[in-house]
C-alpha positions in Angstrom: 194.3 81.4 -290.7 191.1 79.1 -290.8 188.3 80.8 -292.3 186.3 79.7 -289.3 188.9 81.2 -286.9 188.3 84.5 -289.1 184.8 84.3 -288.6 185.0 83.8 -285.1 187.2 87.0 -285.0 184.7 89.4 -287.2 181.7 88.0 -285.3 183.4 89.1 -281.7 185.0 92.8 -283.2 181.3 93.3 -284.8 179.8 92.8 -281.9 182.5 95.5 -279.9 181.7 97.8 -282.5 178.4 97.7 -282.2 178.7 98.3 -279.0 181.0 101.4 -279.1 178.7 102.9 -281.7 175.4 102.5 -279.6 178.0 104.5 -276.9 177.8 108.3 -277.5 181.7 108.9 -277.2 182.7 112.7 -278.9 186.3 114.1 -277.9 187.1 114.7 -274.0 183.6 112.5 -273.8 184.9 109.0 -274.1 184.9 107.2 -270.6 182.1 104.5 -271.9 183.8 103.7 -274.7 186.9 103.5 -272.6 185.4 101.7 -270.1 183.9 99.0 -273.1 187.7 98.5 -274.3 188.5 97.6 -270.8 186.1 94.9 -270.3 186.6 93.5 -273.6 190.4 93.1 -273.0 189.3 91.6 -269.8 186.9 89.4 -271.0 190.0 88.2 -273.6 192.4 87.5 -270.2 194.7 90.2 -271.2 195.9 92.3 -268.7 195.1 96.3 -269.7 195.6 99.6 -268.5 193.6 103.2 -268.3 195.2 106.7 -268.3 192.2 109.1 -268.8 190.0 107.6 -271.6 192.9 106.1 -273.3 193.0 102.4 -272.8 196.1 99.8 -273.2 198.2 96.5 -273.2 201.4 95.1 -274.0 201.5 91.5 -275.4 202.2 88.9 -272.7 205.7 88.0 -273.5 207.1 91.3 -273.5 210.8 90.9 -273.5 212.8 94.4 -272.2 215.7 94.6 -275.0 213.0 94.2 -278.0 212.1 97.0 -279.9 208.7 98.2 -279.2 205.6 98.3 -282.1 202.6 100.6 -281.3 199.4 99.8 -282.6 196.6 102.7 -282.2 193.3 104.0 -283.2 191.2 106.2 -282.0 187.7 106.0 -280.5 186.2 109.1 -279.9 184.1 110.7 -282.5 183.0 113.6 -284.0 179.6 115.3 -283.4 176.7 113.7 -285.8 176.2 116.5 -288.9 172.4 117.9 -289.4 172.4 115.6 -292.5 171.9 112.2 -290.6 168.7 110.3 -291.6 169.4 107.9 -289.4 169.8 107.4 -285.3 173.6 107.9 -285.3 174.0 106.1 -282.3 171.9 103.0 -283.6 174.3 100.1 -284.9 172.0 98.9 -287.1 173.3 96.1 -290.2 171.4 96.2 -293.1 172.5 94.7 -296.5 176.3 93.7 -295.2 176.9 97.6 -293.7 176.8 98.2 -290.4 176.1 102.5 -290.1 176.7 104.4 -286.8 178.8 106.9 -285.8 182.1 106.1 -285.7 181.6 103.0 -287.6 184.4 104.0 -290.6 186.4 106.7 -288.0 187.8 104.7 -286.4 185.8 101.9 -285.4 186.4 99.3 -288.0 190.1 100.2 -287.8 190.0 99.8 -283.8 187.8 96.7 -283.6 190.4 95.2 -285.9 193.0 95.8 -284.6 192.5 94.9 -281.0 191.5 91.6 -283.0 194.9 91.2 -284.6 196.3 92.1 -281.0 194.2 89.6 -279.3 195.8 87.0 -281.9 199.4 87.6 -281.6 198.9 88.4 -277.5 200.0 85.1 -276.2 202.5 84.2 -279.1 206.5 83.6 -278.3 209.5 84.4 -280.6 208.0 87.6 -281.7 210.3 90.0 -283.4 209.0 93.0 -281.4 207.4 93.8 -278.4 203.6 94.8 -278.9 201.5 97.8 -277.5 197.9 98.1 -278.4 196.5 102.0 -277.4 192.7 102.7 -278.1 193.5 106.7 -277.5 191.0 109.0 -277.2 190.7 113.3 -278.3 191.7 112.3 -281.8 189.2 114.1 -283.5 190.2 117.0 -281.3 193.9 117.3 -281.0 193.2 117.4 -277.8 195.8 117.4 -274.5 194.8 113.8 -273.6 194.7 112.0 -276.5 197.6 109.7 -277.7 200.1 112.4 -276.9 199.7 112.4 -273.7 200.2 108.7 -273.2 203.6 108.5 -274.8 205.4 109.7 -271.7 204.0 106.6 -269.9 205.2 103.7 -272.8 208.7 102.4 -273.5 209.4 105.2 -277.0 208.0 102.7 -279.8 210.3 102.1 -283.0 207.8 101.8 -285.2 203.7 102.1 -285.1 200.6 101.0 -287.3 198.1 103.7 -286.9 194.7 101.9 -287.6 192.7 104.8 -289.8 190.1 104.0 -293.2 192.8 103.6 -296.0 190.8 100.7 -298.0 193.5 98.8 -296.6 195.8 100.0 -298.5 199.3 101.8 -297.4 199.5 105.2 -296.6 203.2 105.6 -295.9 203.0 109.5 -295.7 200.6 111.7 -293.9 200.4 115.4 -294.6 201.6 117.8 -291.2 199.1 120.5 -290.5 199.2 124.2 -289.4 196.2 126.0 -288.7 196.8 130.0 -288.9 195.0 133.2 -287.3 195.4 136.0 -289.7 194.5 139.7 -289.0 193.9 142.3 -292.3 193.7 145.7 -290.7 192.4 148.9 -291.8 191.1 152.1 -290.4 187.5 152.0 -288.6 185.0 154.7 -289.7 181.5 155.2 -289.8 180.4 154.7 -293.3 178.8 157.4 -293.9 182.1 159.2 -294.4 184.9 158.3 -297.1 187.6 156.1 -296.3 190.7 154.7 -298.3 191.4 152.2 -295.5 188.5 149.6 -295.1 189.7 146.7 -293.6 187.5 145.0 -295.7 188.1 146.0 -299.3 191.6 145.6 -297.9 191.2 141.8 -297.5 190.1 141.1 -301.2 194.2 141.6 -302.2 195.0 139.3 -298.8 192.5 136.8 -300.2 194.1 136.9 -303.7 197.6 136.7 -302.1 196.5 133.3 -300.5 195.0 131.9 -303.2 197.8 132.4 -305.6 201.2 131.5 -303.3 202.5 128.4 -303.5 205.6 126.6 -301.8 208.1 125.3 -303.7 209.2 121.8 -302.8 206.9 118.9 -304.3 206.9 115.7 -302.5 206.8 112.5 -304.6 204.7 111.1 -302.4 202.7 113.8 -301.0 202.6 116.5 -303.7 202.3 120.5 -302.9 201.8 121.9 -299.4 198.0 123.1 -299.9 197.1 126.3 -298.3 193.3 126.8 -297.6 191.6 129.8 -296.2 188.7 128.6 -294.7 187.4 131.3 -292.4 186.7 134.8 -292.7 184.9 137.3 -290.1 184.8 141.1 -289.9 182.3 144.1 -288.9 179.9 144.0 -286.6 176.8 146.4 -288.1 176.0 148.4 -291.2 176.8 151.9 -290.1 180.4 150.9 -289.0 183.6 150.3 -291.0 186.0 147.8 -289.2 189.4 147.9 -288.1 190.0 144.4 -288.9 189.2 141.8 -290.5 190.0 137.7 -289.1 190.7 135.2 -291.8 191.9 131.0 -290.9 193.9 129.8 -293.2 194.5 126.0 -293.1 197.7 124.7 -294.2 198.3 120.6 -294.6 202.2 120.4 -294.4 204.4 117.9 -296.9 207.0 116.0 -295.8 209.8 118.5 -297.8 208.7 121.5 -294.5 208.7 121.2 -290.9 206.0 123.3 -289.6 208.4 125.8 -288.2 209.9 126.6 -291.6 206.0 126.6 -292.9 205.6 129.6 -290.2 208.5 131.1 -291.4 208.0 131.3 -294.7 204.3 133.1 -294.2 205.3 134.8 -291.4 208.1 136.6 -294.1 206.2 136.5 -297.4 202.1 137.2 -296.3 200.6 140.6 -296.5 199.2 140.4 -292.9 199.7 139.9 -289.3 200.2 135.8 -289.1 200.2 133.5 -285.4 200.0 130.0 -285.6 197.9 128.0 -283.7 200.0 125.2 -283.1 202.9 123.9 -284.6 203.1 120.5 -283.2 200.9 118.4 -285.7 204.5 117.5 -288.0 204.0 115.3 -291.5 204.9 112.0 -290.5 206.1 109.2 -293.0 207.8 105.2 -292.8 210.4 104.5 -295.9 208.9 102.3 -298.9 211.9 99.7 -297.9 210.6 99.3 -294.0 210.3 95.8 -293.5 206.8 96.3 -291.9 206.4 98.4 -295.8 207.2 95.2 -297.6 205.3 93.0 -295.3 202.3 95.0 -296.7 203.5 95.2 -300.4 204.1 91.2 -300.7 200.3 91.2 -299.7 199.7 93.0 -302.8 198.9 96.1 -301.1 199.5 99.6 -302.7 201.5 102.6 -301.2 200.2 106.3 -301.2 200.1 109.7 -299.5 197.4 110.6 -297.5 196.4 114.1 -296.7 194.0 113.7 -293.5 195.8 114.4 -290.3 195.6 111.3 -287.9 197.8 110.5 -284.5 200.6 110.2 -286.5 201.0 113.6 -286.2 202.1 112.7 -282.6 204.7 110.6 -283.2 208.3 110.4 -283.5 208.8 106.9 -285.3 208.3 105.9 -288.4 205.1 105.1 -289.4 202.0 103.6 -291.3 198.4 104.3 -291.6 196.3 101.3 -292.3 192.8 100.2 -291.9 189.5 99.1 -293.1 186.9 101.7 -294.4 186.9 104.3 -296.9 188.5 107.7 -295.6 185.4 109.7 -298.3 183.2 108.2 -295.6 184.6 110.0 -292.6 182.5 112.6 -290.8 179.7 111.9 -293.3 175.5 111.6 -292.6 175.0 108.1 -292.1 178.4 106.8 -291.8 178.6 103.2 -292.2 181.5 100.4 -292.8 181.2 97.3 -294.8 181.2 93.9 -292.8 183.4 92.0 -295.3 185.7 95.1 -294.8 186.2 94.4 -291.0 187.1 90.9 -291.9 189.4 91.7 -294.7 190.8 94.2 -291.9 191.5 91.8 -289.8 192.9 88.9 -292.1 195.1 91.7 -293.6 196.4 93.2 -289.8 197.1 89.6 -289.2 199.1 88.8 -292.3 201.0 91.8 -292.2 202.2 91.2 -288.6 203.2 87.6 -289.5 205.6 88.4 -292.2 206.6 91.6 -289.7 207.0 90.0 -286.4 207.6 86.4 -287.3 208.9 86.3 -290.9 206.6 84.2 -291.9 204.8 85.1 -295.7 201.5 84.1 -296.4 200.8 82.0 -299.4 
């Protein structure tokens, strides 16, 4: 690719993200956002599509017995944390950053990727049909997030799941299981004696926790890592509970579904256990995928990440990839480098042209 072609690129996805950031657009609250997508694909003469705040597109030449590669990121946001010392919502550039909300998650990945989309959009003799979904309730889990649009696309065979991996390849992505658990004891006022306090009771639950492992490693993704994270019980002086509520936060390897993750606790923990969900699986693409080695003969590097992203809602194989730094995410004045969208973009480009056309960049 020209380097003015690039530039033209970065300038346009810049200027989208900019917009998107100065748009407030948290979980279950992105129909601006959605609505900025849509004009920007319009604007771009592609032909797009809405299903709640979720917006996409196939490539123009879409061919019925091709196999089918999903390209996604998110763009609804988290809440701004009290630590901001800046307007989150202002997309201000200063010193080649550009800060906002959702500048990093997921913005630079999105803008980037629509970009790359945009490029390939009109080209013949791909190898693959192309999908391009700007989901939203990412940051949420939620019900109408990218889940909910897979029931209304052709099943992709593979997908490129733009999230802040310094553009390098994050072939596996830890599963995660959230659990409710309940430490009981006897209520009492505490006045009188009592052998059963639901809280004294806890400290051996907590130590239990912290202590268990699972066995199976994964080479890429190392231990399951079991985190509680919540804990709650009593409600005034004078008054010894009958409980006690801890959350325990499990992030799932690729050697455990999340069923045989419930199992296990369910038959080794010394509490009452219920998961929250069990649908948010580890997901993972092989090191020999051609889309893999596309990557790797760009001189990218291959890792595990253990951030939960809409992977989790897939089926296919695979990748997580984009621009930003994932240390970034959810942070006070969140911002994303400028020559990190363009390198996004460049590298999106180059890694579809060895994937979809066979063609390696020199």
């Amino acid at each position: 690719m020209k380097k003015e072609e690039l530039a033209t690129l970065t300038k346009d996805a810049v200027a989208l993200l900019q917009q998107l950031i100065a748009t407030p657009s948290f979980s279950s609250e992105e129909s601006e956002t959605a609505s900025i997508i849509a004009a920007w694909f319009k604007k771009k003469g592609i032909v797009c599509k809405r299903i709640n705040n979720n917006v996409y597109a196939f490539n123009k030449h879409f061919q019925e017995h091709k196999p089918l590669l999903l390209l996604n990121s998110h763009h609804d946001t988290v809440t701004p944390n009290e630590a901001y010392t800046r307007d989150p919502f202002a997309p201000d550039i200063e010193n080649g950053k550009l800060f906002g909300l959702g500048s990093n998650d997921a913005g630079g990945s999105l803008v980037s990727l629509m970009s790359a989309f945009a490029y390939f959009h009109d080209v013949e003799g791909l190898s693959h049909n192309l999908v391009l979904v700007a989901s939203a309730e990412e940051e949420s889990s939620g019900p109408n997030g990218l889940n909910s649009m897979l029931e209304h696309l052709p099943g992709p065979d593979v997908a490129i799941v733009g999230e802040p991996t310094l553009m390098q390849l994050a072939i596996a992505e830890k599963g995660l299981v959230v659990f409710d658990a309940l430490v009981s004891g006897t209520p009492s006022h505490a006045a009188h004696p009592n052998t059963d306090n639901a809280i004294y009771n806890s400290i051996a639950t907590l130590e239990w926790f912290r202590d268990f492992s699972f066995d199976k490693v994964s080479p890429v993704l190392g231990p399951v890592k079991l985190t509680v994270t919540q804990i709650n019980g009593g409600s005034q002086h004078n008054v010894v509970p009958a409980r006690v509520n801890l959350v325990i936060d499990v992030r799932v390897n690729d050697c455990y579904t999340n069923q045989e993750i419930a199992q296990i606790l369910a038959d080794e923990a010394p509490c009452e256990l219920h998961p929250r969900s069990l649908r948010l699986n580890s997901s993972s693409i092989p090191k020999s995928h051609p889309l893999v080695q596309s990557g790797m003969t760009l001189g990218k590097e291959t890792y595990g990440s253990p951030t939960l992203s809409d992977q989790a809602a897939l089926n296919c194989n695979s990748l997580k990839l984009g621009p930003g730094d994932s240390t970034r995410s959810h942070s006070a004045d969140e911002f994303i480098y400028l020559r990190e969208i363009e390198e996004g973009i460049d590298l999106y480009i180059a890694l579809l042209e060895g994937f979809l056309l066979n063609k390696t960049r020199t």
